[in-house]
VOMARLUM-197300 format. One record per residue: residue number from 1; chain; x, y, z of N, C-alpha, C in turn; residue in three letters. Coordinates in pm, whole numbers, plus 50000, padded with zeros to 5 digits. Example, Ala and Ser with C-alpha at 12.3 -4.5 7.8 and 13.67 -1.06 7.14 Angstrom:
! VOMARLUM-197300
     i   ch     nxx     nyy     nzz    caxx    cayy    cazz     cxx     cyy     czz    aa
     1    A   51319   49431   50780   51230   49550   50780   51320   49670   50780   Ala
     2    A   51285   49775   50708   51367   49894   50714   51290   50003   50787   Ser
***
This chain:
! VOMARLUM-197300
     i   ch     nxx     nyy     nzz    caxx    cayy    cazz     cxx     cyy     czz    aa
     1    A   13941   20243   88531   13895   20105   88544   13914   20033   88411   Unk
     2    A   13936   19904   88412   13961   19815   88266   13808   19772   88266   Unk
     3    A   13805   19754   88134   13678   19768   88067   13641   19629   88072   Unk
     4    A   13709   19521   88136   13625   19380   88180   13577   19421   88342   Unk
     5    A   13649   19540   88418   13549   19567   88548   13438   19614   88499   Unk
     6    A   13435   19707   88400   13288   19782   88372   13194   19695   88295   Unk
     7    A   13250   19632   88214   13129   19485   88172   13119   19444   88300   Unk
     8    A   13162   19354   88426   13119   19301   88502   13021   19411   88595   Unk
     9    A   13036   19512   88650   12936   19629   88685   12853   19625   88610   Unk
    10    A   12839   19667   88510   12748   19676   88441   12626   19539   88437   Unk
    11    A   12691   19441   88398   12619   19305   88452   12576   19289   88574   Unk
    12    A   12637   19321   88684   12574   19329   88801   12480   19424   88823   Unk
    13    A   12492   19514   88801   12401   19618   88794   12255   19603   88722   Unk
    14    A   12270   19542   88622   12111   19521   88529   12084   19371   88587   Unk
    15    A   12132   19275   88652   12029   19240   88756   12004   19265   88889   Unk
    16    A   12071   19394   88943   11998   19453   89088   12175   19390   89182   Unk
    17    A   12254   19360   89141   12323   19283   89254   12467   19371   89311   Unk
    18    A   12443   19522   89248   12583   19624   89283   12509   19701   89404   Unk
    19    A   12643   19698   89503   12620   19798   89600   12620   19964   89592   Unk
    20    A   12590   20072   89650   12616   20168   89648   12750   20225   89544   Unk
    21    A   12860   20177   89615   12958   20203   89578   13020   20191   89481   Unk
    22    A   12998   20045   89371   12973   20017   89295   12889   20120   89169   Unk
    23    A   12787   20157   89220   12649   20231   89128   12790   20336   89140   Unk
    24    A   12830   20408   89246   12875   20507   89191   12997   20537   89133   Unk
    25    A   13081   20430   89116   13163   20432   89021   13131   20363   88888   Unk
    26    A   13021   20311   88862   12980   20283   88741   12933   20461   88690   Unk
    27    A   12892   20521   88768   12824   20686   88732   12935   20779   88713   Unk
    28    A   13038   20783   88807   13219   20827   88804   13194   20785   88659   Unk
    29    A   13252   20666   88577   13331   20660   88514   13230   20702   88395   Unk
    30    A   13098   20672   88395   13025   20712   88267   13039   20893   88243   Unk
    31    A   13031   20954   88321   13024   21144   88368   13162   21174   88320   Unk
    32    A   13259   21061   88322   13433   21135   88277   13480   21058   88180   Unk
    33    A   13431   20977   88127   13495   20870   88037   13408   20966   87869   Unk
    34    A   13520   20989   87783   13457   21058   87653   13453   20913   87531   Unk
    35    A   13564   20795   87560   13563   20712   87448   13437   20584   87513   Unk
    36    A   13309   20586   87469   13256   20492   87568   13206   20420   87469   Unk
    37    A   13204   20283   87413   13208   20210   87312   13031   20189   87298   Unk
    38    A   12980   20164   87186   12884   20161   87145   12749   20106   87248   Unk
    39    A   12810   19986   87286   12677   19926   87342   12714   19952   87518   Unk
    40    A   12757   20054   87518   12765   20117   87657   12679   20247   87649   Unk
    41    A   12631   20297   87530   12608   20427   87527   12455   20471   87587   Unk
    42    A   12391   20341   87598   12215   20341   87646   12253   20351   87817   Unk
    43    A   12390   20286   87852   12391   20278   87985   12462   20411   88045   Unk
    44    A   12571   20492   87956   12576   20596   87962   12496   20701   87981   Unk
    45    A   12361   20729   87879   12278   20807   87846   12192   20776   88030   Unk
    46    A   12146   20646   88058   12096   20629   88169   12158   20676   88298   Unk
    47    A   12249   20682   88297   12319   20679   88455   12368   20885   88425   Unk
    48    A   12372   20925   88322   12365   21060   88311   12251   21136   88353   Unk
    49    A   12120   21065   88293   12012   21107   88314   11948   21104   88445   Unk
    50    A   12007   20977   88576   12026   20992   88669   12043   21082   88768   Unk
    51    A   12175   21084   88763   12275   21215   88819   12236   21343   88798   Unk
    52    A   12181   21393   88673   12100   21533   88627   11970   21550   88718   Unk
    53    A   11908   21401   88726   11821   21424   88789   11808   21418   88967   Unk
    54    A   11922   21353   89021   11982   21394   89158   12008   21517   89175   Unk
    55    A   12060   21589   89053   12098   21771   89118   11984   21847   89101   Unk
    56    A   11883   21813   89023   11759   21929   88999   11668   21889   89149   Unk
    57    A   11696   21778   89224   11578   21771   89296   11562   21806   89408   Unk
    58    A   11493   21908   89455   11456   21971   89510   11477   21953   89676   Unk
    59    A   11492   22008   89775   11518   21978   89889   11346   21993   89952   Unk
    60    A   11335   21917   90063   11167   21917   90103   11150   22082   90131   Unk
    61    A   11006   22084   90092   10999   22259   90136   10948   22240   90253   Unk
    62    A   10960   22403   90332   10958   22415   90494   10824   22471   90508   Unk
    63    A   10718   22399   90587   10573   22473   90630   10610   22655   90725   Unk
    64    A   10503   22701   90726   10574   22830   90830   10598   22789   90942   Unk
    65    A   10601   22691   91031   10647   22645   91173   10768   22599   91125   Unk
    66    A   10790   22566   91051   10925   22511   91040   10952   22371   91028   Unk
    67    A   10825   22288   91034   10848   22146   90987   10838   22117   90860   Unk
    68    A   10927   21987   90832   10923   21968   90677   10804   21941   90622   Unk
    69    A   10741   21969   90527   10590   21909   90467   10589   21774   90444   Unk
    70    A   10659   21758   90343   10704   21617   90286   10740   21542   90406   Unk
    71    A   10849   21548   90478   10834   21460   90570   10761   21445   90671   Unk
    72    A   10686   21522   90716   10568   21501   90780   10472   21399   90716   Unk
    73    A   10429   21419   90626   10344   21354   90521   10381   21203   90516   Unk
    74    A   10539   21208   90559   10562   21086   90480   10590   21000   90596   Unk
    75    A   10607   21058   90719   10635   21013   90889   10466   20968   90916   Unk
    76    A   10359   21041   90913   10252   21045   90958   10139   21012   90843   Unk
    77    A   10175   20916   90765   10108   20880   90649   09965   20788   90701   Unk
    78    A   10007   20693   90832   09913   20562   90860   09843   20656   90990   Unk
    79    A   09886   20750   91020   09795   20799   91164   09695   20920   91072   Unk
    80    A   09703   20975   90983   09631   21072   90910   09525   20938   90849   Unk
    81    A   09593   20869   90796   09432   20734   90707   09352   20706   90823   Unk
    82    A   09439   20623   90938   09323   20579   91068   09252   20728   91082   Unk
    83    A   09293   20802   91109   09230   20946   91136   09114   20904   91081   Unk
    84    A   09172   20935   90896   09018   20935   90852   08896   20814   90860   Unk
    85    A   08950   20706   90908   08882   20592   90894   08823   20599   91001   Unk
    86    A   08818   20642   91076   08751   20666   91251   08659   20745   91161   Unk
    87    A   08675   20867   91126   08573   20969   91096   08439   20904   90935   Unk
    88    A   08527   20803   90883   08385   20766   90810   08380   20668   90884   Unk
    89    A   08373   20611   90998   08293   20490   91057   08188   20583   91143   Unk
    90    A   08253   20682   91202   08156   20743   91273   08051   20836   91194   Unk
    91    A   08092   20879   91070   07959   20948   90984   07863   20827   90949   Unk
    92    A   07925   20723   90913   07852   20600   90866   07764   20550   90998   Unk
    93    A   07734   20513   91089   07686   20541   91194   07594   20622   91218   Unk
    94    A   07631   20765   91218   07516   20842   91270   07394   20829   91136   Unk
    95    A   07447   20841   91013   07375   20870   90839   07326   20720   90844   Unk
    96    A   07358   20643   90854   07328   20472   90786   07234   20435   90912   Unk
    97    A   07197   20438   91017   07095   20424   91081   06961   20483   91063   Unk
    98    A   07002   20584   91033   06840   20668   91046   06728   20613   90939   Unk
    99    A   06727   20522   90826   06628   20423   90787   06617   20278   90794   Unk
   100    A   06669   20235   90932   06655   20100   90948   06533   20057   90950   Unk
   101    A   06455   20135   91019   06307   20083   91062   06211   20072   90917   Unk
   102    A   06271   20044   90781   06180   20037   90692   06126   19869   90661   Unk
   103    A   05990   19881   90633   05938   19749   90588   05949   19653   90529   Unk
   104    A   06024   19519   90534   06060   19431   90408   05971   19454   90296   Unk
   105    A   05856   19425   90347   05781   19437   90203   05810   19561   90117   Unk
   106    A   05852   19663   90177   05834   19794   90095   05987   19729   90000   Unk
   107    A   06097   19670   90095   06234   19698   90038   06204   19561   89922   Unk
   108    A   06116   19479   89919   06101   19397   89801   05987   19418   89708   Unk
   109    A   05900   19504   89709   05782   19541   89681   05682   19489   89670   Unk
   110    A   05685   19332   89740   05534   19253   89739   05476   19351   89831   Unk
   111    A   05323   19322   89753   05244   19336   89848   05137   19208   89888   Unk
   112    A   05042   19194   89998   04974   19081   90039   04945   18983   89937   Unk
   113    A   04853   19082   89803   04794   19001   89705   04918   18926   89618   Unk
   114    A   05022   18985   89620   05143   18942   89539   05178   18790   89572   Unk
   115    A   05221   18808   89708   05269   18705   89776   05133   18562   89764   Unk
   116    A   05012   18644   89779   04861   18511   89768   04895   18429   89608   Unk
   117    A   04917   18532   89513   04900   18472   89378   05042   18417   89340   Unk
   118    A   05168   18474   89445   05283   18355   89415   05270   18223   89474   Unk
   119    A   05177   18241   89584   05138   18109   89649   05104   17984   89605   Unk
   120    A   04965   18076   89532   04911   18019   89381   04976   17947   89309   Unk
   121    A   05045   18024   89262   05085   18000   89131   05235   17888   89166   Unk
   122    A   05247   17884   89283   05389   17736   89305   05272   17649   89336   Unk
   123    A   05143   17647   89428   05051   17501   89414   05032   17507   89299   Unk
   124    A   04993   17543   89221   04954   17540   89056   05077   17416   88988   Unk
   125    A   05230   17488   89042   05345   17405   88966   05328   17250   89035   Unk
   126    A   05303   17254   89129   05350   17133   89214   05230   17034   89182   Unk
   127    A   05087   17079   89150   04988   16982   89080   05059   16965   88942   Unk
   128    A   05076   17051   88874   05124   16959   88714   05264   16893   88704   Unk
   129    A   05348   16896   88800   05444   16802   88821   05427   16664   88891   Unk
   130    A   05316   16679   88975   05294   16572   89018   05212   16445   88890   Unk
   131    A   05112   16551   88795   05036   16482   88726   05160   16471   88610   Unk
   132    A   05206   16519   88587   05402   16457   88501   05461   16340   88553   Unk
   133    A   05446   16321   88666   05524   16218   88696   05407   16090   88699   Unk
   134    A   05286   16104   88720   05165   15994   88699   05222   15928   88531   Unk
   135    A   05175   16066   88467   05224   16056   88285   05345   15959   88266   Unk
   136    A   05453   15964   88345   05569   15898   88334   05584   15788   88413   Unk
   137    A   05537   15741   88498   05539   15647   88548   05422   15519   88421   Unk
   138    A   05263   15573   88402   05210   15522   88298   05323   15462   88173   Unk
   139    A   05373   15567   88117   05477   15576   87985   05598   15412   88005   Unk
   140    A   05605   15439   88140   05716   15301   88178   05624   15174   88223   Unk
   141    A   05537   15174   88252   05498   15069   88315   05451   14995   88148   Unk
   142    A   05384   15114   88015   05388   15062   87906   05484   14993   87844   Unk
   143    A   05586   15088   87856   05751   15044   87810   05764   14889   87873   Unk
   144    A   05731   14849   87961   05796   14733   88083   05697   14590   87993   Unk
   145    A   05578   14637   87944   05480   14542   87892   05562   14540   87758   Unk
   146    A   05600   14616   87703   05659   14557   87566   05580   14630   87472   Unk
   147    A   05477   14734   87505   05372   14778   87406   05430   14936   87387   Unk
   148    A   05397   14962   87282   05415   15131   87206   05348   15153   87125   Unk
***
């Protein structure tokens, strides 16, 4: 290949836009080419490291029936989750009911007298706001006379 096809591969390639066929003659020529000019050599080193790593990898291993693991796993990925999602709705269910019947008061911890002296204690607020606003209304009606 002339080395304005492999700049253009190469450009296509580092933004995503080479086909198959392409990738693999950009990998051809890096694996047999010995003079590969400087700022090719990161893309060399990459597409080597590739290919090394296409031959080490492993073929799926076989369960003793004879189906693939991995692809099982990888066929039956969304029916194994619902699986489990049925089974914590239904533990959640039987476990998460059995203390419904407990007492608000217990789950907030008033008790009678609590609730009497918060009672209290908001009439308490609502008399000295009311006698605040007497105070302020006085304060303006002074203001309105012209006196301070």
């Amino acid at each position: 290949m002339e080395r304005w096809e492999i700049e253009q591969l190469i450009g296509k390639y580092w933004v995503g836009e080479t086909d198959l066929e392409e990738e693999n003659a950009l990998r051809d020529f890096f694996k047999n080419e010995n003079d590969i000019p400087p700022e090719w050599k990161s893309c060399q080193t990459m597409m080597l490291y590739f290919e090394a790593e296409k031959s080490t990898t492993k073929a799926p291993e076989e369960s003793r029936n004879g189906i693939k693991t991995k692809w099982f796993w990888r066929k039956n990925t969304r029916w194994v989750a619902a699986a489990a999602v049925v089974v914590i709705a239904i533990a959640g269910t039987f476990y998460g009911n059995q203390d419904l019947a407990v007492n608000s008061n217990e789950v907030t911890g008033m008790t009678n007298s609590n609730i009497k002296n918060t009672k209290e204690f908001f009439i308490e607020m609502k008399k000295t706001v009311e006698e605040g606003k007497e105070d302020l209304n006085v304060m303006k009606r002074i203001n309105a006379l012209g006196m301070r």
